[in-house]
NUNURO-364634 format. One record per residue (C-alpha): x, y, z; residue in three letters. Coordinates in steps of 0.5 Angstrom, whole numbers, padded with zeros to 4 digits, always signed. Layout:
<recs>
XYZALA/...
</recs>
This chain:
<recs>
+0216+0229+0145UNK/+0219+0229+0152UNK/+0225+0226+0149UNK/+0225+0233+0144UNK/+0224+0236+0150UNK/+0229+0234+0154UNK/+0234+0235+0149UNK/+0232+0242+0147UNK/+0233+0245+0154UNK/+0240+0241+0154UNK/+0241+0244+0148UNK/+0239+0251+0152UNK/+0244+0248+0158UNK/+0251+0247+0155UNK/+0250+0254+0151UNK/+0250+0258+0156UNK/+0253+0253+0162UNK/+0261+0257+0161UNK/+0257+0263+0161UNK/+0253+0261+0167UNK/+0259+0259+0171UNK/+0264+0265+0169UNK/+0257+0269+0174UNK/+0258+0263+0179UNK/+0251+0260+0178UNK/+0255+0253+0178UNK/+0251+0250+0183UNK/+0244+0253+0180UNK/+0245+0250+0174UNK/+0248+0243+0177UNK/+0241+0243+0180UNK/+0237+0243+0174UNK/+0242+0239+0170UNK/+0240+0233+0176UNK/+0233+0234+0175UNK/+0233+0234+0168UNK/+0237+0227+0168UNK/+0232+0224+0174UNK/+0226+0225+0168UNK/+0228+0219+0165UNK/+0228+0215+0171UNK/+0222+0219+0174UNK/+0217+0214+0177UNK/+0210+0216+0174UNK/+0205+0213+0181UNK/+0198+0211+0178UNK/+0193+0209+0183UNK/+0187+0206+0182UNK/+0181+0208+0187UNK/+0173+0207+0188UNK/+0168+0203+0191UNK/+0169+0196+0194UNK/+0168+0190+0189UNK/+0169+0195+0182UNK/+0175+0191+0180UNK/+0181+0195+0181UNK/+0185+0189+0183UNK/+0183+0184+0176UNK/+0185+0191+0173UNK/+0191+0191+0175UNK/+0192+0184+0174UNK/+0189+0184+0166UNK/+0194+0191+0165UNK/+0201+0187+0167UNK/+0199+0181+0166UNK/+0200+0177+0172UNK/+0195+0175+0177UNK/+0198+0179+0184UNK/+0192+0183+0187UNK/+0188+0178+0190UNK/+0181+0177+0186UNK/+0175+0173+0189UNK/+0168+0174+0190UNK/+0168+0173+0198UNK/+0175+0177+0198UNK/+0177+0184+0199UNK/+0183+0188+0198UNK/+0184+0192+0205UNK/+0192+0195+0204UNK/+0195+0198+0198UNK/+0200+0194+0193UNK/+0205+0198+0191UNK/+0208+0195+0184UNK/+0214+0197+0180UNK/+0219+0194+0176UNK/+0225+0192+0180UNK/+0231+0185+0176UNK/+0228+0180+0181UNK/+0221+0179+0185UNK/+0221+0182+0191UNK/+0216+0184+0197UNK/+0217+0189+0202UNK/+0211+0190+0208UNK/+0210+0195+0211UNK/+0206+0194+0218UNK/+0204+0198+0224UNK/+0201+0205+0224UNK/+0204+0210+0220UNK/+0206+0214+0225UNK/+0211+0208+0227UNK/+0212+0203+0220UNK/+0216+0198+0220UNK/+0218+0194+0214UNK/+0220+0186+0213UNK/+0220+0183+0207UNK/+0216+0177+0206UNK/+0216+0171+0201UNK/+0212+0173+0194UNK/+0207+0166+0196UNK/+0205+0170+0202UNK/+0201+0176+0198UNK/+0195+0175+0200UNK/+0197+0173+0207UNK/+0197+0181+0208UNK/+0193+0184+0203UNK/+0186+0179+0205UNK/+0183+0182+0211UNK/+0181+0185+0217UNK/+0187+0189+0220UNK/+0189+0184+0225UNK/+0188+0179+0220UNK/+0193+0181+0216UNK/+0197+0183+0222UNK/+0196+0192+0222UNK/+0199+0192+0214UNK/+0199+0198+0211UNK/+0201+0197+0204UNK/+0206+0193+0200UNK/+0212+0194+0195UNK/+0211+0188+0191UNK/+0218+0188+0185UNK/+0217+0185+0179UNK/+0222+0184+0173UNK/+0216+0186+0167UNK/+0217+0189+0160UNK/+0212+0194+0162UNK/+0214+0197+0169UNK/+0221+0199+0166UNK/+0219+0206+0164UNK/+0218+0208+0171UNK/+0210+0205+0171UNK/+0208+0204+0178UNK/+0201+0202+0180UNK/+0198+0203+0186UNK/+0193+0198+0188UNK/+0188+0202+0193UNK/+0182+0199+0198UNK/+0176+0200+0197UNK/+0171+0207+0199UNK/+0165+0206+0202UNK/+0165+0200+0206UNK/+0164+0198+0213UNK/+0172+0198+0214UNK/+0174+0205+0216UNK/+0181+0204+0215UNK/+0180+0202+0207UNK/+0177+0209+0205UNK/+0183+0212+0210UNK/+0189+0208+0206UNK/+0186+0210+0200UNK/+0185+0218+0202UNK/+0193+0218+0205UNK/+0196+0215+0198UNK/+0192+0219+0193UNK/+0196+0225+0194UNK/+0202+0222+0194UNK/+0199+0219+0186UNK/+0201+0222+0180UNK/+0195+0220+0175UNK/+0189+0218+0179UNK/+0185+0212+0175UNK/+0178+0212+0178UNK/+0175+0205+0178UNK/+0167+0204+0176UNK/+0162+0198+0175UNK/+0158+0198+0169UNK/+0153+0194+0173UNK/+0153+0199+0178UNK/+0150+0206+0177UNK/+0155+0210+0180UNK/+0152+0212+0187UNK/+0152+0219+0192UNK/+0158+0215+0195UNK/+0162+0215+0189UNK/+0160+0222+0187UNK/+0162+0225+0194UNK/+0169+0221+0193UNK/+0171+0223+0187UNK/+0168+0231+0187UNK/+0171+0231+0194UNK/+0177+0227+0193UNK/+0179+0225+0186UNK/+0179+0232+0184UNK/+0182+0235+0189UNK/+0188+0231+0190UNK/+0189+0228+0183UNK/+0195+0231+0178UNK/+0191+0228+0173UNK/+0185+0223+0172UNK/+0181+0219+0168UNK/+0175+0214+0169UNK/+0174+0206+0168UNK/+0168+0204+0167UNK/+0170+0195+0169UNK/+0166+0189+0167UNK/+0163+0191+0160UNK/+0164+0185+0157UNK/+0157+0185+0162UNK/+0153+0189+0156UNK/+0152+0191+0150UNK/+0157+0195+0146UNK/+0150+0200+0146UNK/+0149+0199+0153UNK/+0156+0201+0155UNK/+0155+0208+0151UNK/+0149+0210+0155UNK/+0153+0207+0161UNK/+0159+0212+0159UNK/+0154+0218+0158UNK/+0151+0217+0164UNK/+0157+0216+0168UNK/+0159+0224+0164UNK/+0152+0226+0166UNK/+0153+0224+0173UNK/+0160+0226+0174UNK/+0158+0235+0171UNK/+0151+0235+0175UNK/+0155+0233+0181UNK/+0161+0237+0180UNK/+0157+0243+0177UNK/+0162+0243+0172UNK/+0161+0242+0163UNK/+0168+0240+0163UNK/+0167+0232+0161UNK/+0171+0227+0165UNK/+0176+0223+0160UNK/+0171+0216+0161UNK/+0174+0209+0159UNK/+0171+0202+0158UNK/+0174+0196+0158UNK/+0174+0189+0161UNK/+0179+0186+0165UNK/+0176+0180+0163UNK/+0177+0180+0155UNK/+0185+0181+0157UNK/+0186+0177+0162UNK/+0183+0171+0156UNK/+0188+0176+0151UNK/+0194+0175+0157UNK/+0193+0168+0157UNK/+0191+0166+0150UNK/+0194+0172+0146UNK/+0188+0172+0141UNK/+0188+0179+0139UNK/+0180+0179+0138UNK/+0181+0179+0146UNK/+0185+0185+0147UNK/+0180+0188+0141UNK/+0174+0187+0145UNK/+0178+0189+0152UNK/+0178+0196+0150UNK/+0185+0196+0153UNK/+0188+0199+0147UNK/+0185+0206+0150UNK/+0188+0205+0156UNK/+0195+0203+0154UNK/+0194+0210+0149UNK/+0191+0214+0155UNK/+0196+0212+0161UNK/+0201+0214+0155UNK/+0198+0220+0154UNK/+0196+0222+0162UNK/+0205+0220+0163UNK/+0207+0224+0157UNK/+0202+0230+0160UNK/+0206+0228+0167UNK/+0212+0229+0165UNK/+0211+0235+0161UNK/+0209+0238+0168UNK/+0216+0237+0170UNK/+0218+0240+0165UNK/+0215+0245+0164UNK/+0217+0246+0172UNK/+0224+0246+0170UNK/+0224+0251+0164UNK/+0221+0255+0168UNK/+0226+0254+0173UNK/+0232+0256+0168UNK/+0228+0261+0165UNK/+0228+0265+0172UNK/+0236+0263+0173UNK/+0237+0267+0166UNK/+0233+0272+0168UNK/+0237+0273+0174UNK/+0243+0273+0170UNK/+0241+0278+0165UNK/+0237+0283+0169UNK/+0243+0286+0173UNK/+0248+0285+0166UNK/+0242+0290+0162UNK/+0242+0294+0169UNK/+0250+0295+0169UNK/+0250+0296+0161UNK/+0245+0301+0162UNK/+0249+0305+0166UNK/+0255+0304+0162UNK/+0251+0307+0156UNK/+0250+0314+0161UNK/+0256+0315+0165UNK/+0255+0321+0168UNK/+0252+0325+0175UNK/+0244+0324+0172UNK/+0245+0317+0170UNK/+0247+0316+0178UNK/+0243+0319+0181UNK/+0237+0316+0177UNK/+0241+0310+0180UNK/+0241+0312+0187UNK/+0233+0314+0187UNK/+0231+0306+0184UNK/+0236+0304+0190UNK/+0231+0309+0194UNK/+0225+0306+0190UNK/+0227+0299+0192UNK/+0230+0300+0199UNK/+0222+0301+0200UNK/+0221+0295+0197UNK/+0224+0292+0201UNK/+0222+0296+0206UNK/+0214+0294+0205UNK/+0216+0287+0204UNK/+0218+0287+0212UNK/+0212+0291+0213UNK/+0206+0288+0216UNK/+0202+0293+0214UNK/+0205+0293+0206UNK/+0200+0290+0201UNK/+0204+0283+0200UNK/+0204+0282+0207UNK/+0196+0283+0208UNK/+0195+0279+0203UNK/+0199+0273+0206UNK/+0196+0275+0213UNK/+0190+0275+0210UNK/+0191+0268+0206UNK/+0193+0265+0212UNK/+0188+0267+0217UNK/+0182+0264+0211UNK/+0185+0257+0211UNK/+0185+0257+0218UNK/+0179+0258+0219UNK/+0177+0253+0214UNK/+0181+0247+0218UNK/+0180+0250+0224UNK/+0171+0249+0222UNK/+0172+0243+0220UNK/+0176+0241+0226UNK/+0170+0243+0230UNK/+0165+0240+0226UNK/+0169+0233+0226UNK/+0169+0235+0234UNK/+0163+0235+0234UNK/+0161+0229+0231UNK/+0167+0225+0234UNK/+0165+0228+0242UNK/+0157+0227+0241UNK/+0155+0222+0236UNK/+0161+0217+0236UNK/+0162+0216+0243UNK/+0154+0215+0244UNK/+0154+0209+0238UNK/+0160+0206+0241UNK/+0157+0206+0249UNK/+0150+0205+0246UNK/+0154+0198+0242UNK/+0152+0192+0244UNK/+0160+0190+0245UNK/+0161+0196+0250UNK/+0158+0193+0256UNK/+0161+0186+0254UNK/+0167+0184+0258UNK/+0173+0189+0256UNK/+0168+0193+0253UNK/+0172+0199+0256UNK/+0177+0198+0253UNK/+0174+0197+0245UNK/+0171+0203+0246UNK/+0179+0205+0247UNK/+0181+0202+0241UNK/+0176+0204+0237UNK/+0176+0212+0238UNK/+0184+0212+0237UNK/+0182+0209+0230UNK/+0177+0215+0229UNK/+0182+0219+0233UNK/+0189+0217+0229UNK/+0183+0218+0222UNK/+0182+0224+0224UNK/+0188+0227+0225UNK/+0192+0224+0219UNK/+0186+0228+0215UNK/+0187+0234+0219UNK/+0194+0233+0217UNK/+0193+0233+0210UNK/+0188+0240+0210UNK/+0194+0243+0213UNK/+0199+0240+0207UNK/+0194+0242+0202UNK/+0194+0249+0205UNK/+0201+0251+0206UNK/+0202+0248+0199UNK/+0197+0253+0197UNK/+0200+0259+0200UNK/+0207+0257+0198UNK/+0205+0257+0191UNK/+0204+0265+0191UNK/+0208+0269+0186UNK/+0212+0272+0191UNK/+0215+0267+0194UNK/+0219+0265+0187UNK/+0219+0258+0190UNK/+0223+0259+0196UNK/+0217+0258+0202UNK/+0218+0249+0203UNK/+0214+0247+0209UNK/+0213+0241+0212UNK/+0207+0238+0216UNK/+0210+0234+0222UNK/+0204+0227+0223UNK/+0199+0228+0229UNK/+0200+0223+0234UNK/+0196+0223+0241UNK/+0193+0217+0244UNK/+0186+0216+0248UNK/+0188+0211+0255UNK/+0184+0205+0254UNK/+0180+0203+0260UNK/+0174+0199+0262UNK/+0169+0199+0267UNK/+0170+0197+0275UNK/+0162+0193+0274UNK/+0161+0196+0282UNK/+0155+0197+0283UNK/+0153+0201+0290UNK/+0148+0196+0295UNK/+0143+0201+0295UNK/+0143+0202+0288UNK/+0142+0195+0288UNK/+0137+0194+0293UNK/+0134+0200+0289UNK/+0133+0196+0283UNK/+0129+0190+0286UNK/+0124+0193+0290UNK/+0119+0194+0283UNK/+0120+0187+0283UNK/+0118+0185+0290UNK/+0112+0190+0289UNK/+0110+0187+0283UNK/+0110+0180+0286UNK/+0106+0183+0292UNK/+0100+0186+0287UNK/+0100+0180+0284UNK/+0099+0176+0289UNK/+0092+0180+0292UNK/+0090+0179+0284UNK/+0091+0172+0285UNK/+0087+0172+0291UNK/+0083+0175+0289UNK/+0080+0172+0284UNK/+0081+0165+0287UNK/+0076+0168+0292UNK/+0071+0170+0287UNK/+0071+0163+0283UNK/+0073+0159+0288UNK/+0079+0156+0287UNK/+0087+0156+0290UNK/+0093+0158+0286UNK/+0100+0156+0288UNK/+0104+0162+0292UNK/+0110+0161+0288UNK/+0107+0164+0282UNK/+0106+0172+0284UNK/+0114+0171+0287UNK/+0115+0168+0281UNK/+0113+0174+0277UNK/+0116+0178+0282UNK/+0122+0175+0282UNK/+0123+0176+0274UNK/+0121+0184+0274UNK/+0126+0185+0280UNK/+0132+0181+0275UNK/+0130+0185+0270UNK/+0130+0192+0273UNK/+0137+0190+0277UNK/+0140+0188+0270UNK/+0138+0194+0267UNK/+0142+0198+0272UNK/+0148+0195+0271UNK/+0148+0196+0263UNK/+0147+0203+0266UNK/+0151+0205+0272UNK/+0156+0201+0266UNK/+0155+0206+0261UNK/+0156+0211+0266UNK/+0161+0210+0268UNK/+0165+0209+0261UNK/+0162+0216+0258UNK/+0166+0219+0266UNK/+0172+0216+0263UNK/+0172+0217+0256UNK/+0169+0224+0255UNK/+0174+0228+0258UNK/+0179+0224+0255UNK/+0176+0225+0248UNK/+0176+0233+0251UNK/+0183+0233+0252UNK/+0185+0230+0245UNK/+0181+0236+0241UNK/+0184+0241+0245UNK/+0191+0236+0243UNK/+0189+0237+0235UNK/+0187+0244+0236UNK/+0193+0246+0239UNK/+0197+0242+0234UNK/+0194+0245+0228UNK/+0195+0252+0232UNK/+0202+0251+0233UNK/+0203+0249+0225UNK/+0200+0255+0223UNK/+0204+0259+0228UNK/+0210+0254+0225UNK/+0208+0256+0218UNK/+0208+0264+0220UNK/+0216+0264+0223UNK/+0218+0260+0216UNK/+0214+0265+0211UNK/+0217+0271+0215UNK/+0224+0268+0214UNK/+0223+0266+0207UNK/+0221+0274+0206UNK/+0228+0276+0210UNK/+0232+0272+0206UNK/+0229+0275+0200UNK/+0230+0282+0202UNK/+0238+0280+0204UNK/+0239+0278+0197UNK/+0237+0284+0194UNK/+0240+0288+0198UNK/+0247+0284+0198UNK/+0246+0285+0189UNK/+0244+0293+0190UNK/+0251+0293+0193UNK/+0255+0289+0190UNK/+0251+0292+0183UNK/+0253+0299+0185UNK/+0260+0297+0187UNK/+0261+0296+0180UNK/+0258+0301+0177UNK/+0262+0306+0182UNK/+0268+0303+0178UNK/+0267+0303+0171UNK/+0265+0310+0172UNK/+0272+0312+0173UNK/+0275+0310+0167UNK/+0272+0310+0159UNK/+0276+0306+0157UNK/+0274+0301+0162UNK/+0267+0302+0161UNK/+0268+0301+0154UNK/+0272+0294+0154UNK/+0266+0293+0160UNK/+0260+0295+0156UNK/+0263+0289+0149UNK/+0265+0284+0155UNK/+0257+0285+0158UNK/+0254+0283+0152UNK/+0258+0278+0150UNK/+0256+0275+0157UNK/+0248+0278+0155UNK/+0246+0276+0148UNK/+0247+0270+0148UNK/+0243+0269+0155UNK/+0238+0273+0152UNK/+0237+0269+0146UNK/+0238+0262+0149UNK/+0232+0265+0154UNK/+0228+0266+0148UNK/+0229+0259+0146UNK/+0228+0255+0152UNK/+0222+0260+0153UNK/+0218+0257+0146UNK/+0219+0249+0149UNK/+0212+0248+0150UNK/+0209+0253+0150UNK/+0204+0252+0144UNK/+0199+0247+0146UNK/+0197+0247+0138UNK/+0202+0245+0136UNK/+0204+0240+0142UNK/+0198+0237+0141UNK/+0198+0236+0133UNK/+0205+0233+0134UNK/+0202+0227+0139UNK/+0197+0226+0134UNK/+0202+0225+0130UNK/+0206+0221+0133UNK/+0200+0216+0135UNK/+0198+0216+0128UNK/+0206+0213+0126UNK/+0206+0208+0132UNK/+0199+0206+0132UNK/+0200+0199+0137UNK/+0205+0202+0142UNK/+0202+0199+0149UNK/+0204+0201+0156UNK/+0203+0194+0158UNK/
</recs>
């Protein structure tokens, strides 16, 4: 179908491609005929996300049958695995923090070197592009082999978080030995729905139940996904088992592959790809459509006017100028509806990041740094600057989350009909650093005299109970037991205070820093909103300069054909020889895809005649 596709709208472009570039829209249709030839070249990104230790990376080992992503019992995956077709084996590791990446290449032995590990283990790598000369990447399959959510690393969910929206199908990954937890169900309402294009669900390891047992685990996992999403969509649920065709991949017995279910898989990414590359499609019909309607209107308006050469018919004319000078006009205003309705958007997604922010402010002023100073490691030596690093992580987390907010955001705001596509805003990276310090270990002399003097008034005390009852029952007791005693308290009492005076003093240096990098973010976030302001406004502008420059330029016509009927006549057959076939392929590329019956029968077709066509 996508072929059939791309052939139609082809179709439609050489039709009209002398007409188009007579009306000097040679660059226009340049651009779309580039985009259409990327669409066989087009990559289609599927990342695989979930909980740690639900068998994401033996699922991507079993779909290209090869064993890249690290598998074992003890191991878990800590950075992304990028993995596309390229003629040789290749490996390219990228490494530092993302405000800053820098890349080398590295042997393919040395995979799990980067990949197994906490961050300084695998050296600060954020992911790797691993090339493979497979059969089943060279259509543009690229997997992405994400960490897992949910556990202790907070960089994991962080890696996970910054790729999936980069993803073009979304495959979220479950055990069928764990019933999916709040956690998961956070993660995917909040997350996977969010940013996913297009999306399914694994359930991994059925080989572990019994073909019954997984149904119920199938129903559950639906039930569980509506209840939390307060939705009766059903989510496309699949089962398989990783190991069945990791044994078929080895062995190829077919009983292997049949009983791995991985045949839905293979149909369902076919499916979620074609639907993918239907969207773009679907954007580039569009696209021309718009471009044709561009074409033919001013040419309908000119015949129009040829049909009515006189005073009243100008006349009309000149009042629709009015009507779209006022247009223009109320585009320009601040007052007008659009602009009430842009303002009124902005100022709703700012409020929702700027409360989030404040939320997450909170959280990160209060409950972090007390968790950090309250640590066992924070009063250790170069505690100070531990606690340093860890509210950078937290920091630099918070901001590429923020950033994201934003991005998602404008993107929103850019959508709007009235744009027509022309508002494109990027989000620049956040990056501010907190200075890592430790505590001097001073404690002033008073201070400390201070601390001894419970000790020294408990060894008194003691020493009178002692005597006291050695008077009674006759016997003597050493003196250095009651200072002893008296001694023991006071060390304690001394400890305690530098272990405070300590945490004091690392709070004095850590909360204003903490202060001053919200007031950073927050600054941040106004100056993207103030950023995005002056570039809608601009959009806007230009629009206005475009139809102004048509309406004149239309007019000039216009004021000429009128002067002559016979040049009005030769005009009026040239326009519709330049119109009707402009109106007729435009109805053309208008049907491309545009009756999801019928697209869905001639895929249910096409499967029928091609039963075994694989992914991988």
């Amino acid at each position: 179908m996508v072929e059939e596709d791309i052939r139609k709208i082809t179709g439609v472009i050489t039709a009209v491609t002398p007409i188009l570039e007579r009306l000097n829209r040679k660059d226009s249709l340049a651009k779309i005929q580039e985009r259409i030839r990327q669409i066989q070249n087009t990559e289609v990104k599927v990342l695989i996300c979930g909980e740690f230790k639900r068998g994401k990376s033996s699922f991507v080992n079993a779909l290209i049958g090869r064993n890249i992503c690290p598998v074992d019992q003890d191991i878990c995956t800590s950075v992304v695995s990028i993995i596309r077709y390229g003629d040789t084996e290749r490996v390219i590791r990228y490494f530092g923090d993302l405000s800053h990446v820098q890349k080398a290449e590295i042997p393919y032995a040395d995979i799990q070197k980067y990949t197994v590990g906490r961050a300084e283990q695998v050296q600060n790598t954020l992911y790797l592009e691993i090339e493979l000369p497979l059969e089943c990447l060279k259509n543009g399959l690229v997997l992405i082999d994400t960490p897992g959510v949910g556990g202790l690393d907070p960089r994991h969910a962080f890696l996970t978080t910054y790729f999936l929206p980069q993803a073009d199908i979304t495959l979220f990954m479950t055990d069928v030995n764990e019933p999916l937890t709040t956690t998961e169900l956070d993660f995917y309402n909040q997350k996977v729905t969010r940013y996913a294009k297009h999306s399914a669900i694994i359930i991994n390891k059925c080989d572990l139940k019994t073909p019954e047992q997984v149904v119920e685990v199938q129903q559950d996992t639906v039930q569980k996904i509506q209840n939390h999403a307060s939705t009766s969509k059903e989510p496309n649920v699949i089962a398989v088992s990783s190991k069945f065709k990791q044994a078929f991949n080895q062995t190829h017995v077919e009983k292997m592959y049949e009983k791995s279910h991985f045949s839905l898989i293979d149909s369902e990414l076919q499916r979620l790809m074609v639907a993918y590359k239907e969207d773009i499609i679907r954007n580039i019909r569009d696209d021309f459509s718009d471009l044709l309607e561009q074409v033919i209107e001013p040419i309908k308006i000119q015949l129009t006017q040829i049909k009515m050469p006189d005073p009243k018919v100008l006349t009309e004319l000149k009042q629709k100028e009015t009507i779209i000078q006022k247009q223009l006009y109320d585009l320009n205003n601040p007052s007008s509806e659009f602009r009430i309705k842009i303002q009124q958007k902005i100022t709703e997604v700012r409020e929702e990041v700027i409360n989030h922010l404040n939320e997450q402010s909170i959280l990160f002023s209060s409950n972090g740094l007390n968790k950090l100073l309250q640590s066992e490691q924070a009063t250790k030596e170069n505690g100070g600057k531990w606690i340093g690093q860890q509210l950078n992580l937290a920091l630099e987390s918070l901001g590429a989350e923020i950033v994201l907010e934003l991005r998602h955001a404008f993107d929103r705001i850019s959508r709007i009909e009235e744009f027509q596509g022309m508002l494109k805003y990027q989000v620049k990276d956040f990056s501010y650093s907190i200075m890592e310090v430790n505590a001097e270990n001073e404690v002033p002399i008073h201070r400390r005299l201070m601390s001894l003097v419970p000790g020294m008034g408990a060894g008194f005390a003691t020493n009178l109970v002692v005597g006291s009852l050695a008077g009674v029952f006759g016997f003597g007791l050493p003196l250095f037991i009651p200072i002893a005693v008296g001694l023991g308290i006071a060390a304690k009492s001394h400890s305690d205070t530098v272990r405070a005076s300590k945490v004091a003093e690392l709070r004095e240096q850590y909360q204003p820093q903490i202060t001053v990098a919200m007031q950073q973010l927050r600054t941040f976030v106004e100056s993207r909103f103030t950023e995005f302001q002056q570039v809608w406004i601009k959009v806007v502008s230009q629009r206005v300069q475009e139809v102004q420059t048509t309406l004149q330029t239309l007019m000039a016509d216009l004021n000429k054909l009128s002067q002559n009927q016979k040049t009005i006549l030769s005009r009026k057959m040239e326009l519709e020889r330049l119109m009707n076939p402009l109106v007729t392929q435009k109805h053309m590329i208008d049907l491309i895809l545009s009756n999801p019956f019928q697209a869905h029968e001639n895929k249910e077709e096409k499967l029928r005649q091609d039963p075994n066509e694989t992914i991988c």
